[in-house]
N, C-alpha and C positions, 0 to 999 in steps of 0.2 A: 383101385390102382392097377389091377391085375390086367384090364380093359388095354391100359397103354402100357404095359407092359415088353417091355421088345428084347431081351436078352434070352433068346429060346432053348429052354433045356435047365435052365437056373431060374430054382424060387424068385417069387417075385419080393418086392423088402415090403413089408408092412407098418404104417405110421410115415409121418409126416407129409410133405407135397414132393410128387416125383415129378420131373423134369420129363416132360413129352418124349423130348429130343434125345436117341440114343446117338451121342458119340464115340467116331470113328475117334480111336487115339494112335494111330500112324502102326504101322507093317516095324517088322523088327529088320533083321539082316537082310533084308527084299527091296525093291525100290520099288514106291509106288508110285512115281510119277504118270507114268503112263496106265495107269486103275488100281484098282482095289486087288490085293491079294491074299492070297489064305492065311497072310502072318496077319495080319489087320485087327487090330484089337477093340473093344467097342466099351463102352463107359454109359452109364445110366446115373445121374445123380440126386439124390432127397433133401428137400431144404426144410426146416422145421420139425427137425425129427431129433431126440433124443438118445444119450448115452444108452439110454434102457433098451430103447428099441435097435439099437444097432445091435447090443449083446442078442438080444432077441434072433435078430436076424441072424448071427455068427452060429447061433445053436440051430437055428432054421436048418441052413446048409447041410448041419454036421450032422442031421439027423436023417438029410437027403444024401448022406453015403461021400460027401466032403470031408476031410481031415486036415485040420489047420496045423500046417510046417511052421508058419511062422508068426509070430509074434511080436509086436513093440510096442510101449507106453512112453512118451513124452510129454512133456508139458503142449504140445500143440492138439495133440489127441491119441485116438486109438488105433494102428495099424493089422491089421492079419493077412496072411496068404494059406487060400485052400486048395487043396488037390483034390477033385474029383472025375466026372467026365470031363470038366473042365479046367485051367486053372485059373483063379480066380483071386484078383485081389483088392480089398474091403478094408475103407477106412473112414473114422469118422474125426470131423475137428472139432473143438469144443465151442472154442466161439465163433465159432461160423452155424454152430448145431446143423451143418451138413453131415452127407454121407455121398460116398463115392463108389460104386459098387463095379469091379473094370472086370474083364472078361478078358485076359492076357491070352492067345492065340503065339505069340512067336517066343517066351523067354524060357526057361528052366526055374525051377524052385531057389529061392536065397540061398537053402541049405546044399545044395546040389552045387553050387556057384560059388559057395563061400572053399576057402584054401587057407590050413594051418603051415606055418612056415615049415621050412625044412630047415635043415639043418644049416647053423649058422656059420657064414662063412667071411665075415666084419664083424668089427667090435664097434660100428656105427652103420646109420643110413646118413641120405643124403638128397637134398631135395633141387633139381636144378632148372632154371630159367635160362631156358636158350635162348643166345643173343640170335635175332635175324636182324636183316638190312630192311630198313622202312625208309622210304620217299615218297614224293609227290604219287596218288592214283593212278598211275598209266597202265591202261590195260597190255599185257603186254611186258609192259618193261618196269614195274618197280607198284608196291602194294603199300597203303597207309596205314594194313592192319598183318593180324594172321598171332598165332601165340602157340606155344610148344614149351611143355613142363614135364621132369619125368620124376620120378620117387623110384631112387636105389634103396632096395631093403636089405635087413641081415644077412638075407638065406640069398641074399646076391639076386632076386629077382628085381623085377622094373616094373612102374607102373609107367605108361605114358598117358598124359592127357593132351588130345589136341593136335595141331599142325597147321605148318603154317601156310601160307598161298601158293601158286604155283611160280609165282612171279620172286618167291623166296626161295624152291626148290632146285637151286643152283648143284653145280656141281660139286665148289668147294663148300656150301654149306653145309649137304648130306654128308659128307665125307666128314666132316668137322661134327656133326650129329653123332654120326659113328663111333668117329673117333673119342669123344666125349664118355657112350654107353659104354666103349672097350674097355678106356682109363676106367669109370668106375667100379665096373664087375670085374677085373683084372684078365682083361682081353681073353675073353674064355673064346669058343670057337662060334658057339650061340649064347645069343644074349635070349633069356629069358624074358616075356614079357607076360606077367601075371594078367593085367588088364591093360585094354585101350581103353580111355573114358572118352566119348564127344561130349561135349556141352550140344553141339546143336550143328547141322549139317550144312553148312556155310562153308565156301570153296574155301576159305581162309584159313577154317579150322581142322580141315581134314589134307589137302593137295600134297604138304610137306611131308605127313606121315604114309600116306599112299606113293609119292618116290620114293620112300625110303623100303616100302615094301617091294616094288618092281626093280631096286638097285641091289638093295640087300636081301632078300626073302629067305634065299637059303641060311643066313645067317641069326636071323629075327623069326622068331618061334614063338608068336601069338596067341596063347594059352587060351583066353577069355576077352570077348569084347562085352563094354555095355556102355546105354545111352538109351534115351528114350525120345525116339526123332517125331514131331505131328506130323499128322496125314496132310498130302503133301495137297490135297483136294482142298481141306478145313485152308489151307496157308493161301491158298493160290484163291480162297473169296476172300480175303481182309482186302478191303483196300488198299493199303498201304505195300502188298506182297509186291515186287519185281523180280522177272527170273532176268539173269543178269546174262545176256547169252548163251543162256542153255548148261551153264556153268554148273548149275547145283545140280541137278540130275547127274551130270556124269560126273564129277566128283563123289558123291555118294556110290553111284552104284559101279565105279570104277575102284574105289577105296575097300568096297562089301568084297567085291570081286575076289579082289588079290590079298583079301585076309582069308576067304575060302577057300581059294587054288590054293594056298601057302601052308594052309594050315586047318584040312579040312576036317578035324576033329576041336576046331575051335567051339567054345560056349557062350553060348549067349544070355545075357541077363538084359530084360527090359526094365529100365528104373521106374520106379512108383515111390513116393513119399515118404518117410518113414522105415524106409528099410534099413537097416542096421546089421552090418556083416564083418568079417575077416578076409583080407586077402593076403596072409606070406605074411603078417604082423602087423600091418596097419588096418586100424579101423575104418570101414566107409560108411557115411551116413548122407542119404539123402536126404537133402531139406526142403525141393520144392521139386517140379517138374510142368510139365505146361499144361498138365490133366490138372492143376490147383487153377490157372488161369481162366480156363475155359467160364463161360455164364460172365466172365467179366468185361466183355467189351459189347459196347452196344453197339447194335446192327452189323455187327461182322465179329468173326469167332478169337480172332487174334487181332493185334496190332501188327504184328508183321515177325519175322522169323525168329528176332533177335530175343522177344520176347518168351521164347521157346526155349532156353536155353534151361540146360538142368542145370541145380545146386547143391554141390556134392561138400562135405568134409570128410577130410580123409587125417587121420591120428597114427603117429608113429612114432616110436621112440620117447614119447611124452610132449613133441610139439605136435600141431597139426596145422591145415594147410585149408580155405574159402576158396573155391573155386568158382566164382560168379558168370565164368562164360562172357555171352555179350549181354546179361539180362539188364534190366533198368526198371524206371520207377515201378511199376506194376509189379514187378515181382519184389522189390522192397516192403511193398508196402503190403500183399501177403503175410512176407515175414513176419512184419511188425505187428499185422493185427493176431499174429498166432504165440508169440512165445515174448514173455516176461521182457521187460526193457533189461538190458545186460547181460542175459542168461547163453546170448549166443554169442561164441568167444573164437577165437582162432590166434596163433602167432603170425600165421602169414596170410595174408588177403590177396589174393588177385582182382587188381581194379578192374573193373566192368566194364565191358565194350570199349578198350584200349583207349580210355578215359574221354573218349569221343561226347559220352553223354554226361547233363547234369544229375546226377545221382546220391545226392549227398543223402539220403534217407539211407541209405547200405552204409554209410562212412560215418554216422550217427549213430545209427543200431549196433552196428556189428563192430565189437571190443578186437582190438589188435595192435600188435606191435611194428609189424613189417606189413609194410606194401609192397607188391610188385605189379610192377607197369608192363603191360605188353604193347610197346605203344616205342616208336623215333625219338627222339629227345627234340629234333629239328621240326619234327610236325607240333607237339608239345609243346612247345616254345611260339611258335608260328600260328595256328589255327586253333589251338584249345590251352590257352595259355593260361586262363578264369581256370578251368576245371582241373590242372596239373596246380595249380598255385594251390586251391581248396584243399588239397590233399595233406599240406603240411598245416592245416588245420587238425587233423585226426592221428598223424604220425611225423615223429622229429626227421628232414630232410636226409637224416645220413639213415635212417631206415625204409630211405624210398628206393627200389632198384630199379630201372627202367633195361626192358630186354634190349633195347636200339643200343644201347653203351657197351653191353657186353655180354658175354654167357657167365653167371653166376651160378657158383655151385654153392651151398649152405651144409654143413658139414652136422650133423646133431649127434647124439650120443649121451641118453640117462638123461634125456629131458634138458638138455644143454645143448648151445651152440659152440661148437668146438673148433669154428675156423671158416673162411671164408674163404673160396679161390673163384678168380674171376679170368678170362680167356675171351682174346678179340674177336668181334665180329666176323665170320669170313662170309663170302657171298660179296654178288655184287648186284647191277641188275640184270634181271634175266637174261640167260647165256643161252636159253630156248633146250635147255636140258629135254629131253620124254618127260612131261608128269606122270 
């Protein structure tokens, strides 16, 4: 094994079949469209290798002058992250009897990343679904997608996940964004942002929150960003990949940009599987990322972007929150073959790829009460009208929210939902603001 060995400077794993092929797993806060960078992370994987031989190899490392920070056991398998010349992180799934052995080049340690709240300043949080304006596709003038969620915590910090297109990033919408962050931290002068999470670097998902970074910047103090974006090489052979105008490049590295000018002591966490942390009192756990996908498609490395998308749960106050991004069947079905039928649970589900896809394998698996729709009620109605009906299969209609109707805030407190307030759409279509 040691012959094909390509991870230089780190033990080689011994037992089971290793994987020829060392993957690139995408650059952290750097853009690699245009090559390879020094943040570029690489992944080697073993297929038929055992529990025993993973511990095996854990002690391997730790004997090569590695020290394991971190730690987690689940029902899907075994996680660790070690620190030594390199940082490195090692996990094995049960029933897949894989192992995944990554070579993290751009993040910071879990432990280094994670943050205890401060000091509490609500007697609740509060988790909210920004309404944006969705229409017909016109480049330009109005977008059929795009999605932005944020989690107010106790200690008055914010998490943001997401953003919406640039074709959303209107004048009164930011302002309306603003003004939403202000009412809920109680218009301090900076709003606090403990994390940005991406699902995945899709103009959709990032354009919204990058105006609000070149509108507001001074105001927006971006503490920690994380996501785990694929190498944009591995995206650009699938098949199925189109770069849409040159669009995704510079949305990413225009988004990296102005989180660094703004906030150039920001931290970075690359997600990997299995990690389990704190940030300001919510729990985040990663459930998948597109380093699980990988070996899964035949003759090209992904199906296409959306399939990249990470899946985070985030726990607060005693409910918690499914963040599916745009992923779809292949990442369900991951899921499904790793953890117990029912064991994975949420109060709130964000439906997956603004209900665009058939997905019902996630709305079977995954236990919840509340849906949210990031998706037009008018498109919903109009073009995917099968997939928005299926939904009231899995949850009662008055639990379904759709971002296109309104901005919804969700009010919690002790494991309780303690009120609902909902606030019109603003925005119209694109007024050709700066993105």
């Amino acid at each position: 094994m040691e012959s094909i060995w390509k991870l230089e400077c780190i033990p080689a794993y011994s037992g089971g079949e290793l994987n020829p092929t060392l993957y690139n797993c995408g650059s952290g806060m750097k853009d690699d469209f245009f090559g390879p960078t020094d943040e570029d992370s690489f992944m080697h994987i073993v297929t038929q290798t055992t529990e025993e031989e993973f511990a095996d190899y854990c002690a391997l490392l730790e004997q090569n002058g590695y020290t394991t920070v971190f730690k987690n056991r689940n029902d899907a398998g075994i996680f660790h992250q070690l620190k030594g010349e390199k940082l490195l992180y090692v996990y094995y799934i049960f029933n897949e009897r894989m192992a995944r052995i990554i070579c993290d080049n751009s993040g910071v340690t879990v432990p280094e990343f994670a943050c205890e709240p401060g000091t509490a300043v609500h007697d609740d949080t509060a988790l909210m679904q920004f309404g944006l304006h969705y229409g017909d596709m016109i480049r330009g003038y109005t977008s059929d997608c795009g999605m932005l969620y944020a989690i107010r915590l106790r200690d008055n910090k914010v998490i943001v996940v997401d953003g919406g297109s640039r074709e959303q990033s209107t004048e009164p919408a930011t302002d309306e964004f603003m003004a939403r962050l202000s009412a809920l931290t109680g218009n301090p002068e900076t709003i606090h942002i403990a994390a940005w999470f991406c699902t995945h670097p899709h103009g959709d998902h990032m354009d919204f929150f990058s105006r609000m970074l070149n509108k507001f910047g001074a105001r927006l103090k971006v503490e920690r960003a994380m996501f785990n974006f694929a190498s944009t090489a591995l995206l650009m052979a699938g098949s199925t990949f189109r770069l849409p105008s040159g669009r995704i490049p510079l949305s990413r590295s225009r988004t990296m940009e102005r989180i660094c000018t703004n906030n150039p002591e920001v931290s970075y966490l690359k997600l990997h599987t299995g990690q389990k942390f704190m940030l300001s009192g919510a729990e985040v756990e990663v459930l998948l990322t597109h380093e699980d996908t990988l070996t899964r498609c035949r003759n090209k490395t992904y199906f296409g972007m959306n399939e990249t998308s990470a899946i985070l749960k985030f726990s607060f106050d005693g409910k918690s929150v499914i963040f599916l991004g745009d992923a779809f069947i292949p990442n369900g079905n991951i899921l499904i073959g790793r953890y117990p039928w029912g064991s994975v649970t949420c109060d709130f589900l964000q439906v997956a790829h603004h209900c665009i896809d058939h997905v019902e394998n996630f709305y079977e698996f995954i236990r919840t009460e509340y849906m949210l729709v990031p998706e037009g009620r008018y498109l919903l109605l109009k073009f995917i009208s099968e997939n928005f009906r299926n939904l009231h299969r899995y949850c009662p209609d008055e639990n379904i929210y759709v971002s296109g109707d309104a901005t919804t805030i969700f009010r919690i407190a002790d494991g309780k939902l303690t009120g609902t307030e909902f606030f019109p759409v603003c925005g119209c279509p694109y007024d050709g603001s700066e993105p």
